[in-house]
Backbone as a ProteinNet text record, in pm:
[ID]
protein_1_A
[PRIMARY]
XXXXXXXXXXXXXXXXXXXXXXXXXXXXXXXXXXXXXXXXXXXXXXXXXXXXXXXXXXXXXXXXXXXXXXXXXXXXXXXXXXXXXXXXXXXXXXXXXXXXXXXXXXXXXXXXXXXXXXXXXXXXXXXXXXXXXXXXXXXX
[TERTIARY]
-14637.6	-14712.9	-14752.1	-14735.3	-14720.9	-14905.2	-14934.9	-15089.4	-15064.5	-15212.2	-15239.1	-15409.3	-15406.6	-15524.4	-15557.9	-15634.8	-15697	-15808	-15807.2	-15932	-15897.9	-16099.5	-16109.3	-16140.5	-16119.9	-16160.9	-16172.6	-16255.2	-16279.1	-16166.9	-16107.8	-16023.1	-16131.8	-16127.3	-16215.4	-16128.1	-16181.6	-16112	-16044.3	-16022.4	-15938.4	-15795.9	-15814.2	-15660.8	-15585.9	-15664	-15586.5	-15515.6	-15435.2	-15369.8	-15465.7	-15420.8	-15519.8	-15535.4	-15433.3	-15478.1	-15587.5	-15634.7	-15722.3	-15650.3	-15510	-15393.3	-15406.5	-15357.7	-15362.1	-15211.2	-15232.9	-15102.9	-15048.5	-14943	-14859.1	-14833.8	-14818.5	-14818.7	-14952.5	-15068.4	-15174.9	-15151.3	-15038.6	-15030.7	-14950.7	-14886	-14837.9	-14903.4	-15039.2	-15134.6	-15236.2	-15281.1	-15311.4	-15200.4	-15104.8	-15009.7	-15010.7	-14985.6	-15023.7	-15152.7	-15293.4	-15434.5	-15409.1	-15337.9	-15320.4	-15270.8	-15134.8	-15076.3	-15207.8	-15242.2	-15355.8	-15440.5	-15536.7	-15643.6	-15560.6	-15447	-15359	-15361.6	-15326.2	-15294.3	-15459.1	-15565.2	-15701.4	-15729.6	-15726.9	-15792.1	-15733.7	-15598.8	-15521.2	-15527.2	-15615.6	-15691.6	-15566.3	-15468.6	-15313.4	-15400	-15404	-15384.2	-15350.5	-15450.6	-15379.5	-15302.1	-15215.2	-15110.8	-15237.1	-15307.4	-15323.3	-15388.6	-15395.3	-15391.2	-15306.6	-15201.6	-15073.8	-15001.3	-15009.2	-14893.7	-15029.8	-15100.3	-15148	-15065.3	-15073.3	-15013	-14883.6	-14845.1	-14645.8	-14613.9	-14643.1	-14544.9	-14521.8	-14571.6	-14521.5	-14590.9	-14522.2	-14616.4	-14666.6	-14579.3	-14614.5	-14547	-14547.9	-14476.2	-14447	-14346.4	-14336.1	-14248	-14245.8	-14189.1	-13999.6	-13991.2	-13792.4	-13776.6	-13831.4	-13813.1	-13960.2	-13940	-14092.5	-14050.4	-14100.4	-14060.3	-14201.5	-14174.6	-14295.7	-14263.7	-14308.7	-14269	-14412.6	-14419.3	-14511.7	-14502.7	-14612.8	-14594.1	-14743.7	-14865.8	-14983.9	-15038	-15078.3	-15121.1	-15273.6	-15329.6	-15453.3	-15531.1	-15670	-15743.4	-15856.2	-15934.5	-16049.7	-16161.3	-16175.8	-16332.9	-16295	-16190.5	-16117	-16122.4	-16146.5	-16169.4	-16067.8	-15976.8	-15866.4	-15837.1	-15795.9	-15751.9	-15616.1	-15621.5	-15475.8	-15469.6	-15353.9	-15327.5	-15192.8	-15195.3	-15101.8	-15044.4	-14954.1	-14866.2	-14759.7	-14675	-14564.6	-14495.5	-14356.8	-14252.2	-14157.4	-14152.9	-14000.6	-14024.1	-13978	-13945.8	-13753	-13710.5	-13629.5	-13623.8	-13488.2	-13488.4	-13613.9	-13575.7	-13650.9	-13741.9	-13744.3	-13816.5	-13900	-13981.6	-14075.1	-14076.1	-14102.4	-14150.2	-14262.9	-14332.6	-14466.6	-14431.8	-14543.9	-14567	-14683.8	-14697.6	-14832.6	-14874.7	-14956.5	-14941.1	-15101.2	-15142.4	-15229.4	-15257.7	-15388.6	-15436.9	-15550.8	-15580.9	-15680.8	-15751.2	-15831.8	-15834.2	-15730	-15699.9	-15598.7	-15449.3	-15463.1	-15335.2	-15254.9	-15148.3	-15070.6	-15061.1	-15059.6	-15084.3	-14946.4	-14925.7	-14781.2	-14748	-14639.5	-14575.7	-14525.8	-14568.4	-14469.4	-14438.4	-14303.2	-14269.4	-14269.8	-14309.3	-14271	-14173.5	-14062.7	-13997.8	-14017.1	-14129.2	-14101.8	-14036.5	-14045.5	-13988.6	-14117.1	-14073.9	-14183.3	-14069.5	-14187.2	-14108.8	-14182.4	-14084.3	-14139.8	-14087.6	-14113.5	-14076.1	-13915	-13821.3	-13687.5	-13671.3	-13625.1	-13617.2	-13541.1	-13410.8	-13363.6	-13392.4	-13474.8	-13539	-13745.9	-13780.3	-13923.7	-13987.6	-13927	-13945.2	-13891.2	-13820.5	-13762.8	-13852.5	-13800.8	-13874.7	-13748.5	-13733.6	-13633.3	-13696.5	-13610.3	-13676.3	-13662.7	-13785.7	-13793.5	-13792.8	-13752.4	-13788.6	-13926.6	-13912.6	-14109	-14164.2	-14249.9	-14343.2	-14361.3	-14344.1	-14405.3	-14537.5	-14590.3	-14701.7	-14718.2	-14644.7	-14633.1	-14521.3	-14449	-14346.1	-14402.6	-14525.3	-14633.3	-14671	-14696.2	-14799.8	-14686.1	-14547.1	-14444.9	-14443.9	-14480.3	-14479.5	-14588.9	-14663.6	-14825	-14880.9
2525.2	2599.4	2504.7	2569.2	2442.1	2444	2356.8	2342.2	2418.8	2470.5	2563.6	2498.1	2551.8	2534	2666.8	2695.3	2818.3	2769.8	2812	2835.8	2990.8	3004.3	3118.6	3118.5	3245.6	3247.6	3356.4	3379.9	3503.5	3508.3	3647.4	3614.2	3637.3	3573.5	3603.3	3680.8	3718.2	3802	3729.3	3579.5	3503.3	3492.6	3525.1	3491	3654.5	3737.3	3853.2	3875.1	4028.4	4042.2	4126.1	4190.2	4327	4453	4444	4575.7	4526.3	4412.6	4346.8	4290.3	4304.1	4247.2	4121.3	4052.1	3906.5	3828.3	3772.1	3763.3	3640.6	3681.2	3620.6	3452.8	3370.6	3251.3	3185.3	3249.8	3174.8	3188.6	3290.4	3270.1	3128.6	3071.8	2930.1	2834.9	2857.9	2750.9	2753.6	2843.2	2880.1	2828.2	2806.1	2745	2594.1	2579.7	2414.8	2357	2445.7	2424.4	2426.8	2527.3	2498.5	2426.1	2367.3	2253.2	2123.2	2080.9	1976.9	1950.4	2103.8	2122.4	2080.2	2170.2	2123.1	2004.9	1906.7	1795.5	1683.9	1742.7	1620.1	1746.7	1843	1879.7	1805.6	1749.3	1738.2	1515	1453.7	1332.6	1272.4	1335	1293.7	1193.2	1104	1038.6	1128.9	1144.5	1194.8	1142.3	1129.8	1031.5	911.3	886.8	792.9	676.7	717.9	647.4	646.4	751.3	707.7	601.1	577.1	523	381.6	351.7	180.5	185.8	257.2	220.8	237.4	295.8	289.4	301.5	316.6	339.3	459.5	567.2	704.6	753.8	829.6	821	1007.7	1054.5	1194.6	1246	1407.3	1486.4	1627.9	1613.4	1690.1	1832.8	1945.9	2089.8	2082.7	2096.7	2091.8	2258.6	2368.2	2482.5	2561.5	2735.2	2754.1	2899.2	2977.2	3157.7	3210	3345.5	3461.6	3548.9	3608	3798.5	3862.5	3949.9	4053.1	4164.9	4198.5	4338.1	4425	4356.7	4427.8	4396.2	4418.4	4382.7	4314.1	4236.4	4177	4193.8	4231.3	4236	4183.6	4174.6	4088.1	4163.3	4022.5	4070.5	4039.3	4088.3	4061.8	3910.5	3904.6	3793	3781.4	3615.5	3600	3504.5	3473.7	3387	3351	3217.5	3136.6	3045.2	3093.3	3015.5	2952.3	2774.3	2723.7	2619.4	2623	2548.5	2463.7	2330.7	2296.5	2375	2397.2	2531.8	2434.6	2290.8	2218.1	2113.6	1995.7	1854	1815.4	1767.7	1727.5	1560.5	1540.8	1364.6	1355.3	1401.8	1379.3	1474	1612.5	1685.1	1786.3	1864.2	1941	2041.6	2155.9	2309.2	2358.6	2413.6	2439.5	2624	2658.2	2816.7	2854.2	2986.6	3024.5	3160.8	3207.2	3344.8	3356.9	3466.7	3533.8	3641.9	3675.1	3780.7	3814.5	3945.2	4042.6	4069.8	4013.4	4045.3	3980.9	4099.7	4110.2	4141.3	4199.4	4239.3	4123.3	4134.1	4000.5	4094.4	3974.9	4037.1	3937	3834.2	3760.1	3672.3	3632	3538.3	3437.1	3323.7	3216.3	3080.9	3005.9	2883.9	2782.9	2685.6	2553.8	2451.5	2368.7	2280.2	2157	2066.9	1919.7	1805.3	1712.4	1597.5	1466.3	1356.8	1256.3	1166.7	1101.3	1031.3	853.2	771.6	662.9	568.2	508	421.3	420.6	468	367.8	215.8	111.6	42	-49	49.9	30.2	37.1	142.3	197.5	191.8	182.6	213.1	311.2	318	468.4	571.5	567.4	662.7	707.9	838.4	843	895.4	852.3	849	893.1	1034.4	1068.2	972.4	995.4	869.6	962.9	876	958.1	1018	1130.8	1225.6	1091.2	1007.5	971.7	994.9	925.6	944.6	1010.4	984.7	1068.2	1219.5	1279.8	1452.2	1450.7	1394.4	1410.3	1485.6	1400.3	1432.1	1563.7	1580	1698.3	1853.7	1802.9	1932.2	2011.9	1863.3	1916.3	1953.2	1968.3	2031.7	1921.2
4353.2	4453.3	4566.9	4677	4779.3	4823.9	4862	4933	5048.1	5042.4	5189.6	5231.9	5392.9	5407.1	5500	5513	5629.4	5698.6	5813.6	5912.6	5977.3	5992.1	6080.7	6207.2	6318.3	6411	6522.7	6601.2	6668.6	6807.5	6761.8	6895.9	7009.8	7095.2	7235.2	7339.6	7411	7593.3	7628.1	7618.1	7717.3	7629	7473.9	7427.1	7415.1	7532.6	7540.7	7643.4	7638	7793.3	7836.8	7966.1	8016.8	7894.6	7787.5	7692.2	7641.8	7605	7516.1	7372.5	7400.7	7289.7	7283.7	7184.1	7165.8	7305.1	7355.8	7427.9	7333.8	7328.1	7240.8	7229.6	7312	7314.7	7278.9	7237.5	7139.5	6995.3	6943	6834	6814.7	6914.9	6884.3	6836.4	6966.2	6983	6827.7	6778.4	6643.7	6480	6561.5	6442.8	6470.8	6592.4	6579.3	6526.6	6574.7	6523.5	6400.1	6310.4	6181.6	6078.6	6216.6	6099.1	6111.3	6232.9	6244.4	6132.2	6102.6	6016.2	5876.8	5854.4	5760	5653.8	5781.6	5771.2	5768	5837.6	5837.9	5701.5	5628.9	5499.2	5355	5429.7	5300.1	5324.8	5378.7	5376.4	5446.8	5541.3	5582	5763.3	5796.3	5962	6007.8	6130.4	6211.1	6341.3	6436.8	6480.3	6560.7	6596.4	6660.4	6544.8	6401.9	6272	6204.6	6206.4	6143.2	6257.7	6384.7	6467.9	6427.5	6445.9	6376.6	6223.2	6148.1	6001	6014.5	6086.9	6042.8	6183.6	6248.2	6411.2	6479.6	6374.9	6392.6	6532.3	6641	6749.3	6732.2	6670.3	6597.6	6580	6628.4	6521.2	6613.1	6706.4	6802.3	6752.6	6822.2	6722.7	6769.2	6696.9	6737.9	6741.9	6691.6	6667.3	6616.9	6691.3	6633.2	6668.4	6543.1	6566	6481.4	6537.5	6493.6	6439.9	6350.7	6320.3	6334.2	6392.8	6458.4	6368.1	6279.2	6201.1	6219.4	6309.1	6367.3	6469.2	6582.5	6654.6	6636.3	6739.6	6717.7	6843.4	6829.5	6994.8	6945.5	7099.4	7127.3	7002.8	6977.1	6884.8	6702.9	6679.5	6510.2	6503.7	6391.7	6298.5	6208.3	6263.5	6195	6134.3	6043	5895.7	5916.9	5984.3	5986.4	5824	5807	5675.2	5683.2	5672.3	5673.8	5540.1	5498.9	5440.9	5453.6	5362.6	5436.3	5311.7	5401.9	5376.4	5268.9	5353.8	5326.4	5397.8	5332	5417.4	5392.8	5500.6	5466.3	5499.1	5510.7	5526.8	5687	5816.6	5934	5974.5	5905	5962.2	5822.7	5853.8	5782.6	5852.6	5790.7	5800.6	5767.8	5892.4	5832.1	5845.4	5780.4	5749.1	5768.9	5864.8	5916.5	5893.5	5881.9	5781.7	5890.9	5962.3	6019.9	5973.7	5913.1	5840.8	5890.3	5903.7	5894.8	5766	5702.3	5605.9	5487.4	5435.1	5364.2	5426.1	5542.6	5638.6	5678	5664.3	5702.3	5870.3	5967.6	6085.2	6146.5	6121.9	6225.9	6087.8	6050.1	5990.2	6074.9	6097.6	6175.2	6119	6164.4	6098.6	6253.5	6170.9	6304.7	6226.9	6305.6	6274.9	6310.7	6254.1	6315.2	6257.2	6359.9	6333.7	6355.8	6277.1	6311.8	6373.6	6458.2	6588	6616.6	6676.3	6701	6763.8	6862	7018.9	6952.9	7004.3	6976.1	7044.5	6923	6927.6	7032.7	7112.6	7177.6	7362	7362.8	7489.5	7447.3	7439.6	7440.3	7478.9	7592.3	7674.8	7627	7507.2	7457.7	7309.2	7219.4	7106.7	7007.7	6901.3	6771	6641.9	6647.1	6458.8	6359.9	6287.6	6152.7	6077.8	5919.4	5793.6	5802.2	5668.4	5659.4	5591.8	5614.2	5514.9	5391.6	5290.7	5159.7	5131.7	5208.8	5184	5250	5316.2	5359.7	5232.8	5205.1	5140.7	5015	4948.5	4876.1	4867.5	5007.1	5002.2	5027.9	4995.8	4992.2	4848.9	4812.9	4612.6	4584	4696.2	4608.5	4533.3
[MASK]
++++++++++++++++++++++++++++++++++++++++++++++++++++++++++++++++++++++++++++++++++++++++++++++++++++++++++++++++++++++++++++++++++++++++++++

C-alpha cells in the first residue's frame, strides 16, 4: 500500500472562472502543493536540502494530466490526496485524487524527474537516478 498524504482547503473566488467554477489550471497548482506536503510529511528534503546533500537541484514535471468527473465552486471544501504511483530508474509518478467528501471530484498524475547541474554545461540540468530514499517511500 503506497503512502499517502492529504491536505485541505477552501476553494476561494479567485481559483474560479466567472461561473464560480474552479478554473482548471489550479487543479495543477493543488497537485504540485500536494506532491510538496507529500514529500515535507513523509521527513523527505525539500530541494534546497536535498541539492546541499546530493546535488539534486529538484524535481521538475516532464508530464501532467487530469480526469474531471464533478465540478468544484467557490466556497467547497476540498481534500487533495496524494501518493507516489511509481518510481522508475529517473523519474516518479505522483497521484492526486480531489475529493468532496467522499466524492472523488478530479483524478490527476504528475511525471517527474530529479535533476542536477550537468557536468558538462552548468547552465544546463541532467536527469539523475530517484534517490534511495523516495525510492523508499514507493514501497510504502
Amino acid at each position: 500500500m503506497p503512502l499517502t498524504n492529504s491536505f485541505k482547503t477552501i476553494v476561494e473566488f479567485g481559483d474560479c472562472d466567472p461561473a464560480r467554477k474552479v478554473f482548471y489550471p489550479n487543479y495543477f497548482k493543488w497537485f504540485d502543493t500536494g506532491t510538496r506536503h507529500f514529500f515535507v510529511a513523509n521527513g523527505f528534503p525539500l530541494w534546497p536540502g536535498l541539492w546541499r546533500t546530493s546535488g539534486i537541484d529538484g524535481a521538475p514535471l516532464v508530464d501532467a494530466s487530469a480526469k474531471f468527473f464533478a465540478s468544484v465552486t467557490y466556497g467547497d471544501e476540498i481534500e487533495i490526496e496524494t501518493s507516489i504511483q511509481e518510481c522508475g530508474g529517473k523519474s516518479f509518478t505522483m497521484r492526486h485524487r480531489i475529493r468532496r467528501g467522499q466524492t472523488i471530484l478530479v483524478e490527476g498524475r504528475e511525471v517527474r524527474v530529479f535533476v542536477a547541474a550537468d557536468p558538462v554545461d552548468p547552465g544546463r540540468i541532467r536527469a539523475v537516478s530517484v534517490p534511495a530514499e523516495v525510492r523508499a517511500l514507493c514501497s510504502g
